[in-house]
N, C-alpha and C positions, 0 to 999 in steps of 0.2 A: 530469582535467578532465571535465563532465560533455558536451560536447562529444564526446568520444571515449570517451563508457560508449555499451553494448550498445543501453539502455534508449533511449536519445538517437537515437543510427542508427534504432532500429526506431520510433521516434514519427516520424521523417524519412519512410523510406520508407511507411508508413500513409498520412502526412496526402497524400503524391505522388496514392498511390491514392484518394483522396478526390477526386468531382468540384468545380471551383472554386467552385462554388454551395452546397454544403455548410456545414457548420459546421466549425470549427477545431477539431483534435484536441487536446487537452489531456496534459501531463504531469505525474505527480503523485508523489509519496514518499511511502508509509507506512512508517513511523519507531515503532520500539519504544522509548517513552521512556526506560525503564528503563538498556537497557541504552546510551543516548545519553549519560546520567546517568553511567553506571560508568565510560564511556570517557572524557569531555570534562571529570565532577568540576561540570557545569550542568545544568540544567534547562533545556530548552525552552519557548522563550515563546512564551503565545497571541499572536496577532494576528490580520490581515485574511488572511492565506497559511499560518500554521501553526494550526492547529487538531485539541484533542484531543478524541478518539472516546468517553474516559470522563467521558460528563457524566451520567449519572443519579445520583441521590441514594445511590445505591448505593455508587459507588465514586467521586463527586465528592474526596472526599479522596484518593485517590490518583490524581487525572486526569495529572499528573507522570510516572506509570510507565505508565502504556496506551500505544494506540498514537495516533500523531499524523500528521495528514493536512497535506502539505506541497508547495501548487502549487510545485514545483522553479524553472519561471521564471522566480516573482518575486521569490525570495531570493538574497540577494547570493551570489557567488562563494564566496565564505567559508562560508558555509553549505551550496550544495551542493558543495566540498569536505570541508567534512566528514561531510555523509552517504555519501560517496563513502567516504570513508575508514572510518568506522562499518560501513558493508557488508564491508568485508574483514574487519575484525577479529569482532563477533559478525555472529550471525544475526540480522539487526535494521532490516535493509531490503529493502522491494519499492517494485516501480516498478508503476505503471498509467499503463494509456495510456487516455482515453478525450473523449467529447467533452461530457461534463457537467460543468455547473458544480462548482467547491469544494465550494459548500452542496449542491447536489445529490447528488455522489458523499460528501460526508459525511452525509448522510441517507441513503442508502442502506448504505454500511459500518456505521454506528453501528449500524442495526436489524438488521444480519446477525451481531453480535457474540456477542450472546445466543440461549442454543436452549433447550426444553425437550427434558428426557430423557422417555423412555416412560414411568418411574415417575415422575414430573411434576416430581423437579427442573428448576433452571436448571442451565443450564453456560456456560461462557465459551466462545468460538470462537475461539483466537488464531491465526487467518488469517492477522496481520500476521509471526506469527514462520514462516518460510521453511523449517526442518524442519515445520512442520503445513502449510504451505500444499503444500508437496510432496506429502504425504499424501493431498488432498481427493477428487485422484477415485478413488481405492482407496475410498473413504468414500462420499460423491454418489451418486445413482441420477443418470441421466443428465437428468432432470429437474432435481434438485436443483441440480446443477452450472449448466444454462441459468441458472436462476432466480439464481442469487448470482452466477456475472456479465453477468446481463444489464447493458447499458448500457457494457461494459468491455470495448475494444475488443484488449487484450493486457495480461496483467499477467506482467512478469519478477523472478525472482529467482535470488535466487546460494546455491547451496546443496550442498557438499561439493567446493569450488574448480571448481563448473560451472554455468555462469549455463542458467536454462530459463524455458521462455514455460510459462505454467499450460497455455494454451491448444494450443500448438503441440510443445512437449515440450524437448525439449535441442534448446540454439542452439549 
């Protein structure tokens, strides 16, 4: 139940720490469609609460396997069951915690997806998969790292049977 995931407890105690004047903490699921796909045998439907990251012309035909951004609260049970579930078997979910809007924090993941390289390719940034997000501050100048999560007040994932905060390290 996502009541009793990590991800949940630690959106609890954040929003505690938030004065009551504040803005409300938000929690969200980034969801690798792909592998959402291999487990369930469906695809992930847009809506108003799931929304996918690959929308440029680019890879608009494969928007299905990117990753997909999923305010967790406002989908039924059933669904966050089964991201719940999809987290144990691949690598294929993180949690954020923050206090911007859906559209917001999807405008800002979308734009962080793509990087150029020094000899001016593109490249993909699969942040959403949890062995690379593992990786980022080995990778980040410590600038770099601010800048991609600004606005993101903890992001956790599960990765080699051990849930860790990007930000805070093994929980």
């Amino acid at each position: 139940m996502l009541y009793q995931h990590i991800a949940y407890q630690t959106f609890l105690e954040l929003q505690k720490q938030l004065p009551p004047f504040k803005l409300k903490l938000k929690l969200y699921a980034l969801v690798d469609g792909l592998e959402y796909e291999r487990l369930f045998q469906n695809d992930l439907i847009r809506n108003e609460v799931t929304l996918p990251l690959f929308i440029r012309n680019s890879n608009k035909d494969v928007y299905f396997a990117g990753p997909w951004l999923v305010d967790i609260m406002k989908v039924d049970k059933e669904m966050q069951n089964s991201l719940l579930q999809l987290e144990q078997v691949y690598p294929s979910t993180t949690w954020l915690i923050s206090m911007q809007s859906l559209t917001n924090l999807f405008n800002q993941l979308e734009s962080q997806l793509y990087l150029r390289l020094p000899d001016k390719r593109n490249a993909l940034l699969r942040f959403y998969d949890p062995r690379v997000l593992h990786k980022l501050l080995d990778v980040f100048t410590p600038e770099q790292f601010k800048l991609f999560t600004l606005n993101i007040n903890d992001w956790i994932y599960y990765h080699n049977h051990t849930y860790y905060s990007l930000m805070r390290g093994k929980l």
